[in-house]
py3Dmol code that shows the C-alpha trace and the ligand (Angstrom):
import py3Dmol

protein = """\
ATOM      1  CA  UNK A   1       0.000   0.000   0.000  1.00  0.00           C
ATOM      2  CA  UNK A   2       1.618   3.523  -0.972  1.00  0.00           C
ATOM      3  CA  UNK A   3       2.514   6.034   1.647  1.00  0.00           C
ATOM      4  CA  UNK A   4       1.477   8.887  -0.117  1.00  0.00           C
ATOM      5  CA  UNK A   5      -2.091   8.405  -0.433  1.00  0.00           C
ATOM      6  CA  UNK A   6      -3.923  11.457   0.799  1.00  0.00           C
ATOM      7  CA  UNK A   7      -7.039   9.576   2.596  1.00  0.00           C
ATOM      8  CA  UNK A   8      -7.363   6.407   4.004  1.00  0.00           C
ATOM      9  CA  UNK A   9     -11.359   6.152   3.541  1.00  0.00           C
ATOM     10  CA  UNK A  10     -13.594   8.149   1.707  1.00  0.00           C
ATOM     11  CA  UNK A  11     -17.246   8.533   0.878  1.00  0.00           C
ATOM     12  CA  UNK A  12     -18.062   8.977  -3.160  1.00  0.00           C
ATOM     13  CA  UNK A  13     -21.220  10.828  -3.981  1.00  0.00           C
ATOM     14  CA  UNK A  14     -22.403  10.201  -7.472  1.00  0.00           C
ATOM     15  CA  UNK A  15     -24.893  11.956  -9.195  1.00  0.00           C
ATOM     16  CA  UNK A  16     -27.759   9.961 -11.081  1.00  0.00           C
ATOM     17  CA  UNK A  17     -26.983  12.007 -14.125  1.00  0.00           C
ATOM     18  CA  UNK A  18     -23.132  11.301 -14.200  1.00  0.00           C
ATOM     19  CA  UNK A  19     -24.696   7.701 -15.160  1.00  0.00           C
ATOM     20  CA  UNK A  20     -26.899   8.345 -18.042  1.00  0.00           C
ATOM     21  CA  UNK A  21     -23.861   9.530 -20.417  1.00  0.00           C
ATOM     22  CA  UNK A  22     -24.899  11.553 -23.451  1.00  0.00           C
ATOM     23  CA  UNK A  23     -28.413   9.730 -23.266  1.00  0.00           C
ATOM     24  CA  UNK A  24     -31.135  12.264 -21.909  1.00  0.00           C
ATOM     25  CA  UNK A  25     -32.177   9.895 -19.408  1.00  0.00           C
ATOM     26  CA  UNK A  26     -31.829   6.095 -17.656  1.00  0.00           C
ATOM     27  CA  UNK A  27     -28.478   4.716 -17.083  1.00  0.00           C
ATOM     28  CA  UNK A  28     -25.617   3.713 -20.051  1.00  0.00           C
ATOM     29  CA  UNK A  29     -24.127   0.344 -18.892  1.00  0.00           C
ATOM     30  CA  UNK A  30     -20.830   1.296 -20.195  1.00  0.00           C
ATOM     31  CA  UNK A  31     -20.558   4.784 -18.272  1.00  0.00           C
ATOM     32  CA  UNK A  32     -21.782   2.646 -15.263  1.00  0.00           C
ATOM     33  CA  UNK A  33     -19.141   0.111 -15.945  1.00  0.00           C
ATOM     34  CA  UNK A  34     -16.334   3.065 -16.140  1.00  0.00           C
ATOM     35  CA  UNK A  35     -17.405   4.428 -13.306  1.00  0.00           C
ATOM     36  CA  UNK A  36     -17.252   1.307 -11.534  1.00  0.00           C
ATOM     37  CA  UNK A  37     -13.679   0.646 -13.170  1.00  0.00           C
ATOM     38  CA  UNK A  38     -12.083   4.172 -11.726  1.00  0.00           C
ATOM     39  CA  UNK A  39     -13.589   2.691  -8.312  1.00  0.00           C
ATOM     40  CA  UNK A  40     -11.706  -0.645  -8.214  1.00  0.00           C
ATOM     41  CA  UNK A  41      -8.853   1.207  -8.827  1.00  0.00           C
ATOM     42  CA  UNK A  42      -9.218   3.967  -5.609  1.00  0.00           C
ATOM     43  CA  UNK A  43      -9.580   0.966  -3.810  1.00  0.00           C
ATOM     44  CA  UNK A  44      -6.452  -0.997  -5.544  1.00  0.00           C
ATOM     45  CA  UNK A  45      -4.932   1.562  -3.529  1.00  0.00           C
ATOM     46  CA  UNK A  46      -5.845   0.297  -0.281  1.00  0.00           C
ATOM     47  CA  UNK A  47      -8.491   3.052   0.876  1.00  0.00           C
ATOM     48  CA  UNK A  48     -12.287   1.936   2.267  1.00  0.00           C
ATOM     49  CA  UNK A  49     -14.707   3.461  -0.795  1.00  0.00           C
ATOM     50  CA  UNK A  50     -18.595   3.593   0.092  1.00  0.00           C
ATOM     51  CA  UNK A  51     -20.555   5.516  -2.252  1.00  0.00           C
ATOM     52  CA  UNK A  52     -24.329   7.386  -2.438  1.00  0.00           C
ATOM     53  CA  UNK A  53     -25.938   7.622  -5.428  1.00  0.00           C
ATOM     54  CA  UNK A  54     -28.144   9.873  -6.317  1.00  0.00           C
ATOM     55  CA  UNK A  55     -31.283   9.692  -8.579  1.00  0.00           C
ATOM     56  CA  UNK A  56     -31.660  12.498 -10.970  1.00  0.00           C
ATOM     57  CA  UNK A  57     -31.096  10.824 -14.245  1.00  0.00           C
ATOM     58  CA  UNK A  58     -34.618   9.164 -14.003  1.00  0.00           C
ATOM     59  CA  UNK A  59     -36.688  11.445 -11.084  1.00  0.00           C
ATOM     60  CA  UNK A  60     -36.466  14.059  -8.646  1.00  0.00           C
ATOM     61  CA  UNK A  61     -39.174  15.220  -6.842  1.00  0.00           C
ATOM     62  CA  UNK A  62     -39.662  18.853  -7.787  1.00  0.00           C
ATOM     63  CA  UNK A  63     -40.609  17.790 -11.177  1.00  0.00           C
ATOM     64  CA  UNK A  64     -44.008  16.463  -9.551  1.00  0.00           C
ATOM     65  CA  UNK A  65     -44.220  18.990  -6.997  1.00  0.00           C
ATOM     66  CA  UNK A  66     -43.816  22.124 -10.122  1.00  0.00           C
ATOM     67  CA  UNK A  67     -46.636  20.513 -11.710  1.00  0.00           C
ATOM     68  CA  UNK A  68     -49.126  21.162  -8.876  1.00  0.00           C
ATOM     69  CA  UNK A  69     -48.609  17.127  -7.837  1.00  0.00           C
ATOM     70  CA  UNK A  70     -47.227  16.514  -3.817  1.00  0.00           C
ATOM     71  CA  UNK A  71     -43.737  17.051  -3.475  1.00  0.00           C
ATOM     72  CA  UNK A  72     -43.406  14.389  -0.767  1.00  0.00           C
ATOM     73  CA  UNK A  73     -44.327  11.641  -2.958  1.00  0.00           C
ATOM     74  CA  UNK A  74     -42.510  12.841  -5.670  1.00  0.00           C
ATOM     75  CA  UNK A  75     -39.523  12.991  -3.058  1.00  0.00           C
ATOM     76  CA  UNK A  76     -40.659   9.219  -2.542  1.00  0.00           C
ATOM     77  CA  UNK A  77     -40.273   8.480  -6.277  1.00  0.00           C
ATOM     78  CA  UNK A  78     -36.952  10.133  -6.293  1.00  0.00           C
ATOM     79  CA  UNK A  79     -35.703   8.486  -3.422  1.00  0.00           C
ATOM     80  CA  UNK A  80     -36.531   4.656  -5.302  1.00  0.00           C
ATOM     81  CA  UNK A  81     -34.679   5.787  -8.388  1.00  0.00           C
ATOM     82  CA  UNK A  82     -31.822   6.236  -6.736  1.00  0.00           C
ATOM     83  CA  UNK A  83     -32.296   2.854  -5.327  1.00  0.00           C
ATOM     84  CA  UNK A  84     -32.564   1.366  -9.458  1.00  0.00           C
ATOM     85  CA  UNK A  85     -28.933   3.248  -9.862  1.00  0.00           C
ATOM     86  CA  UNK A  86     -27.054   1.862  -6.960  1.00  0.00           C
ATOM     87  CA  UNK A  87     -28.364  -1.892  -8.577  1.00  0.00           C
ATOM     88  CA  UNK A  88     -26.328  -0.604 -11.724  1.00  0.00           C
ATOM     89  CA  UNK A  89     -23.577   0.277  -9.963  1.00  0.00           C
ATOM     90  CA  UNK A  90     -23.245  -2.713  -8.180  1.00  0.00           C
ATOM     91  CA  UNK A  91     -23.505  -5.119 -11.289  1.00  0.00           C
ATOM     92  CA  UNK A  92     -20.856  -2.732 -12.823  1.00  0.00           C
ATOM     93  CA  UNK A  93     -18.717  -3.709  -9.916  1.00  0.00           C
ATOM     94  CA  UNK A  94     -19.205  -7.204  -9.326  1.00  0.00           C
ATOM     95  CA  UNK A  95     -19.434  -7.920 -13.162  1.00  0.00           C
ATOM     96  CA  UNK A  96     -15.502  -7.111 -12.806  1.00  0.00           C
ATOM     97  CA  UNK A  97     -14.858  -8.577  -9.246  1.00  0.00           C
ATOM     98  CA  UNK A  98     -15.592  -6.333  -6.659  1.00  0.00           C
ATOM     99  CA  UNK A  99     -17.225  -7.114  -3.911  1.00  0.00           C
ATOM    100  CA  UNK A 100     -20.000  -4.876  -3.417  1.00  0.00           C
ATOM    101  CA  UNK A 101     -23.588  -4.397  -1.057  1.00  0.00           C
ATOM    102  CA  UNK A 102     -26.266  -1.965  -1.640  1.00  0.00           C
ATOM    103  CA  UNK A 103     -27.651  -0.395   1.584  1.00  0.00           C
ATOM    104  CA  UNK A 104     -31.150   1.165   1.408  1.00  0.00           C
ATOM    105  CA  UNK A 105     -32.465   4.475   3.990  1.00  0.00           C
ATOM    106  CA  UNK A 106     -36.350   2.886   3.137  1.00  0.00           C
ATOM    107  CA  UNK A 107     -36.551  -1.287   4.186  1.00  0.00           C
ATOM    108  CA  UNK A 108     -37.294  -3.064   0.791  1.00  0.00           C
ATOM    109  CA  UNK A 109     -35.846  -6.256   1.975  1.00  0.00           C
ATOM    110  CA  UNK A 110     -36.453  -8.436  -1.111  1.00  0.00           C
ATOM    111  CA  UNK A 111     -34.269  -5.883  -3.051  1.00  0.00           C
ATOM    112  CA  UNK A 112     -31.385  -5.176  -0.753  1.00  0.00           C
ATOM    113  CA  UNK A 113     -30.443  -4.721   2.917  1.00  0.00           C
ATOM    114  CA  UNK A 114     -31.732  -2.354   4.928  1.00  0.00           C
ATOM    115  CA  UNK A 115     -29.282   0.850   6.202  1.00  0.00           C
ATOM    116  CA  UNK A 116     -27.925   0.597   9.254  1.00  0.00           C
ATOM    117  CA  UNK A 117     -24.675   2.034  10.422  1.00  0.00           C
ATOM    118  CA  UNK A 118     -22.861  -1.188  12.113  1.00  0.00           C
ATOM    119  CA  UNK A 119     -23.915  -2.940   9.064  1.00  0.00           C
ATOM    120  CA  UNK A 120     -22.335  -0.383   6.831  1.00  0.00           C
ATOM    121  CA  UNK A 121     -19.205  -0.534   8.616  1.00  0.00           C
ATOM    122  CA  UNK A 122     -19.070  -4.153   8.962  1.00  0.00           C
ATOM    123  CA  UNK A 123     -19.546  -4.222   5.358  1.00  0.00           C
ATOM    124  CA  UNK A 124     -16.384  -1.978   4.925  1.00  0.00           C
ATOM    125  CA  UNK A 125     -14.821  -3.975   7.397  1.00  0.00           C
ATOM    126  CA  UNK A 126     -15.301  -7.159   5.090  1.00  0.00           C
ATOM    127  CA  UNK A 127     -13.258  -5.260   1.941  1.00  0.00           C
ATOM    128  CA  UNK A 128     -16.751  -4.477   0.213  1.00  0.00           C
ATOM    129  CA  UNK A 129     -18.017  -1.048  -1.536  1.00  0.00           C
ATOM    130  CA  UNK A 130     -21.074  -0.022   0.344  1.00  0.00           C
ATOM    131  CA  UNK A 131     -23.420   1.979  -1.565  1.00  0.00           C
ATOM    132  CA  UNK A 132     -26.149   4.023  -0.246  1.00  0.00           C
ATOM    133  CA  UNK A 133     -29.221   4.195  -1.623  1.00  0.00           C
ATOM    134  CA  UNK A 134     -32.605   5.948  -0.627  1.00  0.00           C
ATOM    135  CA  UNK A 135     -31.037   9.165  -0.173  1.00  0.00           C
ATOM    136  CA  UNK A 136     -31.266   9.848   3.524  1.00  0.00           C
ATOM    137  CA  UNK A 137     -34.566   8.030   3.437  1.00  0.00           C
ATOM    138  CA  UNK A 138     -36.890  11.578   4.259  1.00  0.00           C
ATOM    139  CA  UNK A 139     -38.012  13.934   1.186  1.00  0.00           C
ATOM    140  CA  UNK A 140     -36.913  17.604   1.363  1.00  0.00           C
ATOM    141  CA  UNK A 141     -33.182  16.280   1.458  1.00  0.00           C
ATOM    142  CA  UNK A 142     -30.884  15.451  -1.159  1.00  0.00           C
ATOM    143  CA  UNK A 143     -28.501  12.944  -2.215  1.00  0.00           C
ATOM    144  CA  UNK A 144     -25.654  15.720  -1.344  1.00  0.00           C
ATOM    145  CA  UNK A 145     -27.097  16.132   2.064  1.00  0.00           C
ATOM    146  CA  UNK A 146     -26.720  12.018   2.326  1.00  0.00           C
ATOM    147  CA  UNK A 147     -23.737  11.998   1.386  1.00  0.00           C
ATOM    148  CA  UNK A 148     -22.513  14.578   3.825  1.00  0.00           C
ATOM    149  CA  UNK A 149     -24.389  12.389   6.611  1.00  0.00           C
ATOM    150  CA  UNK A 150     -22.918   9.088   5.587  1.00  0.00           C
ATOM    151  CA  UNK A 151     -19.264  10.163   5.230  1.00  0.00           C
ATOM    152  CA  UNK A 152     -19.422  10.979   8.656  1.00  0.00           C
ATOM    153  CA  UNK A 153     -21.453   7.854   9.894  1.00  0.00           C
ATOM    154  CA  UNK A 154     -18.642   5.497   8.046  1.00  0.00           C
ATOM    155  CA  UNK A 155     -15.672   8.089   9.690  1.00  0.00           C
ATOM    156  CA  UNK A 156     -14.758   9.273   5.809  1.00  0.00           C
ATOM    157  CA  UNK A 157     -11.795  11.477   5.792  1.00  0.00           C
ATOM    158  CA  UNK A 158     -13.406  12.908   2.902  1.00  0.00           C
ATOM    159  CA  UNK A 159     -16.314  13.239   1.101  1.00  0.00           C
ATOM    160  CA  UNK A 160     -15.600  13.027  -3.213  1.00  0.00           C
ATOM    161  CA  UNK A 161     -17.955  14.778  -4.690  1.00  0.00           C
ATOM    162  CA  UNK A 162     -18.119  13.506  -8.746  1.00  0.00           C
ATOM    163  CA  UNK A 163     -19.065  16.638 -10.769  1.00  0.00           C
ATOM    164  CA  UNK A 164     -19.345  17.320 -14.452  1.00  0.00           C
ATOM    165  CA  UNK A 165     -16.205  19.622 -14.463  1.00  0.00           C
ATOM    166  CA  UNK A 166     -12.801  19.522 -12.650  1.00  0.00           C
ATOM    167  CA  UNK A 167     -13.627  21.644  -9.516  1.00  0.00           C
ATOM    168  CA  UNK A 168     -15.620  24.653  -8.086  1.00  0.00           C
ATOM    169  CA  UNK A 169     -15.663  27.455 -10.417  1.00  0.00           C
ATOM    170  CA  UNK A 170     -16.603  30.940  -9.647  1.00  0.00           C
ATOM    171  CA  UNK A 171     -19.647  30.741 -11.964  1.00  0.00           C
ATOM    172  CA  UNK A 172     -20.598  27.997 -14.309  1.00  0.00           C
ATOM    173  CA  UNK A 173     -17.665  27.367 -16.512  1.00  0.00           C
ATOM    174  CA  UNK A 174     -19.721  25.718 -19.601  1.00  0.00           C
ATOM    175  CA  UNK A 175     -21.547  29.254 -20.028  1.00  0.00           C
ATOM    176  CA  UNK A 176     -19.019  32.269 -18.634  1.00  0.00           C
ATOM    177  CA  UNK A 177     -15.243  31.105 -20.526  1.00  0.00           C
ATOM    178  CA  UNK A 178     -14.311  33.844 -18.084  1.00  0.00           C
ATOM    179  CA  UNK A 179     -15.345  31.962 -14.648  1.00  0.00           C
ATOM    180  CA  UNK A 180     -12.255  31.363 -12.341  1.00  0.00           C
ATOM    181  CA  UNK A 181     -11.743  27.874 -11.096  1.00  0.00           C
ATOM    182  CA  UNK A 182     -10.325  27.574  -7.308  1.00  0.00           C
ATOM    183  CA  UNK A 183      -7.546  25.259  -5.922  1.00  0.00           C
ATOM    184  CA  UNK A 184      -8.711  25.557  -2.326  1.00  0.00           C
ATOM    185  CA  UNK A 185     -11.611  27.471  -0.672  1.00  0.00           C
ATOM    186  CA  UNK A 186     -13.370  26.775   3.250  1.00  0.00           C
ATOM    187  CA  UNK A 187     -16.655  25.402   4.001  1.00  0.00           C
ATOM    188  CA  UNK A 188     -17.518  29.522   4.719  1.00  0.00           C
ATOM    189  CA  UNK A 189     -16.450  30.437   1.250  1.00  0.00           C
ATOM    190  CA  UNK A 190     -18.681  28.213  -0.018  1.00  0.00           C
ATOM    191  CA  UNK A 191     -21.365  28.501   2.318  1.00  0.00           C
ATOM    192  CA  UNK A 192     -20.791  32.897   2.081  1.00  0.00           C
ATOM    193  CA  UNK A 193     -20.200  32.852  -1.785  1.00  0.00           C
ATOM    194  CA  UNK A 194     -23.357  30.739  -2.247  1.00  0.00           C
ATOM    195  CA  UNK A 195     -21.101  28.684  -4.552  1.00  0.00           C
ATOM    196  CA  UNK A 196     -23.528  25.962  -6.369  1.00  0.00           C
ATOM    197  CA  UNK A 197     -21.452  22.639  -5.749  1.00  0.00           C
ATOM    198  CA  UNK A 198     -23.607  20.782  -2.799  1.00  0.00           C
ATOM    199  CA  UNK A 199     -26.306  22.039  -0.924  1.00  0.00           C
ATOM    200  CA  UNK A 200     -26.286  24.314   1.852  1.00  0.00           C
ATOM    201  CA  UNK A 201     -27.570  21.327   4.555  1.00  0.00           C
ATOM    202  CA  UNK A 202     -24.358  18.976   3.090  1.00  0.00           C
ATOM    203  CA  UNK A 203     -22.110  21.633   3.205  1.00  0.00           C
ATOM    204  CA  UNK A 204     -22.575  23.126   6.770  1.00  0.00           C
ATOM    205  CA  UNK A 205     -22.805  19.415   8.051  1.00  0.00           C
ATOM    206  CA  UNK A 206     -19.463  18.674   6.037  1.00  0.00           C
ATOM    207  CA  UNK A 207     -17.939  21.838   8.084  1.00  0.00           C
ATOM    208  CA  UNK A 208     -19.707  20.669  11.773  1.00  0.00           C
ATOM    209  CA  UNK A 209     -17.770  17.360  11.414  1.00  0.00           C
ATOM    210  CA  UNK A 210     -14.669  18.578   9.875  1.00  0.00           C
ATOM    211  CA  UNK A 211     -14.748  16.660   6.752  1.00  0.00           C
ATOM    212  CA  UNK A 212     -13.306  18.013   3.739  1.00  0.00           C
ATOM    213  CA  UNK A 213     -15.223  17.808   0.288  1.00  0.00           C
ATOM    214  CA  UNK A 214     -12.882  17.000  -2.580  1.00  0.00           C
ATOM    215  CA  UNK A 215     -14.980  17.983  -5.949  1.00  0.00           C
ATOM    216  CA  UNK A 216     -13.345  16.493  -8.589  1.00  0.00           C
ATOM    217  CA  UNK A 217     -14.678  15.762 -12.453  1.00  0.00           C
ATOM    218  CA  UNK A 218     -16.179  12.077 -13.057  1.00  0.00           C
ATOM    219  CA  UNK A 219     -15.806  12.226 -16.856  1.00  0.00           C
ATOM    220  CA  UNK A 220     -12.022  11.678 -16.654  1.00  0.00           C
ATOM    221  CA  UNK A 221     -10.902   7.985 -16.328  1.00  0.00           C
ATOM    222  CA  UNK A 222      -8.629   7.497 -13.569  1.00  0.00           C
ATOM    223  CA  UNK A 223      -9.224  10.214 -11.647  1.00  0.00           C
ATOM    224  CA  UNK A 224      -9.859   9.383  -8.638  1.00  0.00           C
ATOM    225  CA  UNK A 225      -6.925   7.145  -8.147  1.00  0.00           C
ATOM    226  CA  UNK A 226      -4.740  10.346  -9.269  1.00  0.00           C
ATOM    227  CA  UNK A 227      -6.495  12.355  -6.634  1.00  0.00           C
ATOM    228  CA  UNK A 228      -6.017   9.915  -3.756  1.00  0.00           C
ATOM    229  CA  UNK A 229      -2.432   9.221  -5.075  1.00  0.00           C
ATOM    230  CA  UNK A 230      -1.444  13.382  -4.644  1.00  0.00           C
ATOM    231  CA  UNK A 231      -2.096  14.441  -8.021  1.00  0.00           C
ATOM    232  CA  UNK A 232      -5.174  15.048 -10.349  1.00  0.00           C
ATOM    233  CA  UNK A 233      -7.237  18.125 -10.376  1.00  0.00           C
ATOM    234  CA  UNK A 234      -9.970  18.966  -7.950  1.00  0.00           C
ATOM    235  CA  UNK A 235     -11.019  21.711  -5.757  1.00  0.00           C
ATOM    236  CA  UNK A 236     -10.743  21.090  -2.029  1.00  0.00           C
ATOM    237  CA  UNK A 237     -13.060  22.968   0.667  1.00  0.00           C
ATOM    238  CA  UNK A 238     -11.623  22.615   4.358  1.00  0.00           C
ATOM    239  CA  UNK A 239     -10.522  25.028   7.010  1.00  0.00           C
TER     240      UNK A 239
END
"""
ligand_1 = """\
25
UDP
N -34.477 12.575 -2.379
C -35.146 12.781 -1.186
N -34.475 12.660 -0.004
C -33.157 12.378 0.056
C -32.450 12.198 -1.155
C -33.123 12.300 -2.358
O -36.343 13.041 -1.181
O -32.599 12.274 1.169
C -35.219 12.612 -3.652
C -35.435 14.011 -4.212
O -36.691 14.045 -4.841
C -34.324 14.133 -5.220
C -34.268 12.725 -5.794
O -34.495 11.901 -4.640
O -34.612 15.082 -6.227
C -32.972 12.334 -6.456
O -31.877 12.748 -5.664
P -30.896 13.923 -6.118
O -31.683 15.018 -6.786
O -30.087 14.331 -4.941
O -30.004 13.158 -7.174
P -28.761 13.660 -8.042
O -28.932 15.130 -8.341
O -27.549 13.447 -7.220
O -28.784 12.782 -9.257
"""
view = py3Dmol.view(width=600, height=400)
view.addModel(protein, "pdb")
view.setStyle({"model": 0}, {"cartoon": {"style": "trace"}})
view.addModel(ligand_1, "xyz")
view.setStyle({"model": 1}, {"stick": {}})
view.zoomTo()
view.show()
């Protein structure tokens, strides 16, 4: 196991859309299967990798709850796609040998096992990828917000946060060319600059339990492996 890797155990939050590729919607097995790929090799390096997933490439609940429909069973509906990704990603990492357990915030027994947090770490214990599905299992959250909760119920050192570019930018880089992209910022900056990268509730729980976010892009291979190995590019919020 290398010296130089910056954190022994980390939580991975994946977005439901970094899943559906270039498709407008669902899940492409192959971007799956990548994704899955750049995971066994974080762990290759000897650090504990437990991921949530979230849901937004098939529903979130605002879409019901901006067409006059109720937002908390729309928040339901989101909260069970996210369990139909973490199913992908788990056949994308078994299908190439790693050992991996879906647990679910809402009991659906016949599906997976339920979350608990001894049984999450006991999993991690065991050498497998936990992923974490059902958000945090109540609507008004997010799968950010989950993520910032579970990193610090597994003891992450960090919480990866896979994002469509290669860190936080000052304003969204795809639309201003002029946007300035930071190296390093605190949980305040964020928090005080209102910078769009997680929400509000992940971030100021993030900063309460001193975990750093690393935001990093998931569109380049190999990434995360270069992070955790000292080099790669990502923005990192601590204090
Ligand atoms: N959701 C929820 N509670 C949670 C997490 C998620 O109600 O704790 C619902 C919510 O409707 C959300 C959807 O699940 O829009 C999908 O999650 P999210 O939008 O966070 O997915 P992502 O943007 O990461 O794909």
């Amino acid at each position: 196991m290398a010296s130089s890797i910056r954190y022994r155990r980390i939580l991975v939050k994946v977005s439901g859309e970094a899943l559906m590729g270039d498709q407008g919607f669902g899940i492409d097995v192959s971007v799956a299967d990548r994704i899955a790929a750049d995971i066994r090799e974080a762990r290759e390096l000897g650090v504990d990798i437990s991921v949530v997933i979230g849901g937004g490439n098939i529903f979130r609940g605002v879409a019901v709850a901006s067409k006059g429909g109720d937002r908390v069973t729309g928040d339901h509906m989101g909260m069970l796609a996210t369990v139909i990704n973490a199913l992908a990603l788990r056949t994308s990492l078994v299908k190439m040998g790693v050992d991996a357990v879906v647990l679910s915030a809402i009991a659906m027994p016949e599906i997976c096992e339920s979350f608990s947090q001894l049984k999450a770490l006991a999993h991690q214990a065991a050498g497998r990828v936990v992923i974490f599905a059902g958000g945090t299992g109540n609507p008004f959250f997010t799968t950010d917000s989950a993520g910032a909760l579970r990193a610090a119920e597994m003891g992450a050192a960090a919480l990866f946060k896979a994002t469509q570019v290669d860190g936080i930018y000052s304003a969204d880089p795809k639309k201003n060319p002029d946007a300035e992209r930071y190296d390093h910022l605190t949980h305040d900056d964020v928090l005080n600059q209102g910078l769009a990268v997680m929400d509000v509730a992940a971030v100021a729980l993030t900063r309460e339990n001193k975990i750093p976010i690393v935001v990093f892009s998931i569109h380049e291979k190999g990434e995360l492996a270069r992070i955790l190995s000292g080099g790669g590019r990502s923005t990192i919020v601590s204090d």
